[in-house]
N, C-alpha and C positions, 0 to 999 in steps of 0.2 A: 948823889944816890944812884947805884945802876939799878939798869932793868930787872936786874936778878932780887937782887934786894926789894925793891918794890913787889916784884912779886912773890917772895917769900914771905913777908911781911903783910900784906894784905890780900894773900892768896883768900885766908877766911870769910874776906866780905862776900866771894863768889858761895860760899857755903849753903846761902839761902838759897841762891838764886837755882842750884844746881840740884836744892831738893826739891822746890817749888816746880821748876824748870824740867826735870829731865824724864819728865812725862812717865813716870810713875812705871816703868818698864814691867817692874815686876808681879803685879797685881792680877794675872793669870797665875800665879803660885803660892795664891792665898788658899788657908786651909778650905776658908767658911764665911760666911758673910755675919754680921751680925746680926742677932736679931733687934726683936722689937720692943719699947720700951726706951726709959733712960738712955741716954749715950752713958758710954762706958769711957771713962779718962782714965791713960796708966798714968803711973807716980811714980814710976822705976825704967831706968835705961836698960832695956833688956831685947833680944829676939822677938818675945812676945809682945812687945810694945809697941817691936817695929810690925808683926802682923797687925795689930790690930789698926793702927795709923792706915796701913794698906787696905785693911777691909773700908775704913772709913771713905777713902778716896775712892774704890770700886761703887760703895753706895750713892756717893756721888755723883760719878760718872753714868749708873746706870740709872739710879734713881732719880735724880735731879736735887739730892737734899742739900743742904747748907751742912756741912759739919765742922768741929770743932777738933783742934788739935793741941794736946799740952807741949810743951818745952819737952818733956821726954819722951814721947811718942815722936819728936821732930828728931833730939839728940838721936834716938835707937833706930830711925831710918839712916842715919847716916852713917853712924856706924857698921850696922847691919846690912843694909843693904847698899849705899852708896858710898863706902870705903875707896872703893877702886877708883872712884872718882874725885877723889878729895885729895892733892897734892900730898903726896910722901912724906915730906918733912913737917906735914902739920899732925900734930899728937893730940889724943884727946879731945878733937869736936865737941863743942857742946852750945846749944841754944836754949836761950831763956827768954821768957814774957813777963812783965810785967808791965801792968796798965796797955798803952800801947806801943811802948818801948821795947825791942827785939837787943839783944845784948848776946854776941857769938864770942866763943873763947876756947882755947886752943894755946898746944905751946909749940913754939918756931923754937929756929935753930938760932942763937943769938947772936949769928958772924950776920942777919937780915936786917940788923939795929941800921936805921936809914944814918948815913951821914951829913947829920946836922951838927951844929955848935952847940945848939940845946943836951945833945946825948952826948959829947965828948969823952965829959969829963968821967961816967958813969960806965963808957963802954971795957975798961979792962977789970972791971970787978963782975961782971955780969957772969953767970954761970955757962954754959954748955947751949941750954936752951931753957927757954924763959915764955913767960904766961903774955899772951896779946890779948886784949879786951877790945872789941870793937862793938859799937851802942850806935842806935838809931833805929828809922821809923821806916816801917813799909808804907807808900805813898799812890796814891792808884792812879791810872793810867786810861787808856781806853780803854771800853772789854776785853779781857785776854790777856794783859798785861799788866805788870806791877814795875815799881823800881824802889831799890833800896836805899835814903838818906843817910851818910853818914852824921853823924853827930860827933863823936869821939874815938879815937884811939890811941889806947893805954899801953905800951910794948914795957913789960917791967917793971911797971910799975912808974912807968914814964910818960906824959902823956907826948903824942905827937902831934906836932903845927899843923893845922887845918893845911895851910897853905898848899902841902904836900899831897893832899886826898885828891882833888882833880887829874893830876897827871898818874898820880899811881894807880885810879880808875882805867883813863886808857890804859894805862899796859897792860892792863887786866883785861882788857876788849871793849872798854865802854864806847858808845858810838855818841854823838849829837843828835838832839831831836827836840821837837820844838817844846818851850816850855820845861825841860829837863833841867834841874841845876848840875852847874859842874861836881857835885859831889855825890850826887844819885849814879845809880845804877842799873839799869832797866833793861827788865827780862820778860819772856814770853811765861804764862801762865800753861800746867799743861790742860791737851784736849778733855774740852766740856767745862775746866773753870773759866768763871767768868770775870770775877775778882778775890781778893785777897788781903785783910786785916788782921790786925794785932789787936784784938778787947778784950780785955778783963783777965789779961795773962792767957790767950789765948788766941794761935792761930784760926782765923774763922775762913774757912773757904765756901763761895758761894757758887752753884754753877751759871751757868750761860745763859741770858735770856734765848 
């Protein structure tokens, strides 16, 4: 399997880490803050979903609150605001919670299919490009930091050998560090969060003591 392939193929798992991660750039070009009352959760992948995730993070950051993020409010920042950031050849981002299972999916270009003996026999019927599933848990860290466990990835309805996830981590940039498994991935949280969970189908970000 080359380096190309690995990271085409699991270019995705950086997906979180780069929403979580990339310090929220945009959040001086929010309309309005939220008010007060109930949190507001969107249910739809939209611009406005991505504002409102943004206001949430602002509130955050300024206020010191714990706020709460759905699957589509994560999908509509990525799309929306962090496209530019998310490898070319991955189509359609999308992240989902449930329970505290994080599950990113996306379709690659399917010349990324790793070469294994497992995929062989399946690689000349496979179409153009094809759906990747990637499942697992956000795992917490010291303050400030998080890192992402793989569990499973699905290329096609294919699953692929664990055995594969640590090395294709590095070429993604994973580093060692103590207590890490070789199949986490671990990133900086941005300024003012403190930690970072997946409950109840829902991203919960906490800030800093």
């Amino acid at each position: 399997m080359t380096s190309r392939r690995r990271g085409g193929l699991l270019g995705t798992l950086v997906l979180l880490a780069v929403v979580l991660g990339a310090g929220w750039l945009f959040r001086d070009r929010i309309a309005g803050m939220l008010g007060g009352g109930r949190e507001k959760i969107a249910t739809t992948v939209s611009p406005e979903s991505a504002a409102l995730a943004e206001a949430k993070i602002k509130k955050l950051q300024e206020d010191g609150q714990t706020v709460r993020l759905s699957d589509a409010e994560l999908t509509s920042l990525m799309r929306y605001r962090f496209r530019d950031r998310i490898p070319g050849d991955i189509y359609a981002p999308a992240v989902a919670f449930r329970g505290d299972t994080v599950r990113m999916q996306g379709r690659v270009p399917s010349d990324r299919l790793p070469d294994v003996p497992e995929l062989g026999r399946v690689r000349a019927f496979l179409p153009d490009t094809a759906d990747v599933d990637i499942i697992g848990r956000l795992r917490a860290r010291e303050s400030g930091r998080s890192a992402f466990q793989v569990e499973r990835i699905i290329f096609a309805g294919i699953p692929i050998p664990p055995r594969f996830y640590p090395k294709a981590l590095e070429q993604m940039g994973r580093r060692d560090e103590p207590g890490l498994p070789g199949d986490a991935y671990a990133f900086k949280l941005p300024d003012g969060v403190g930690s970072a969970r997946v409950e109840g189908g829902y991203l919960v970000l906490s800030p800093s003591q």
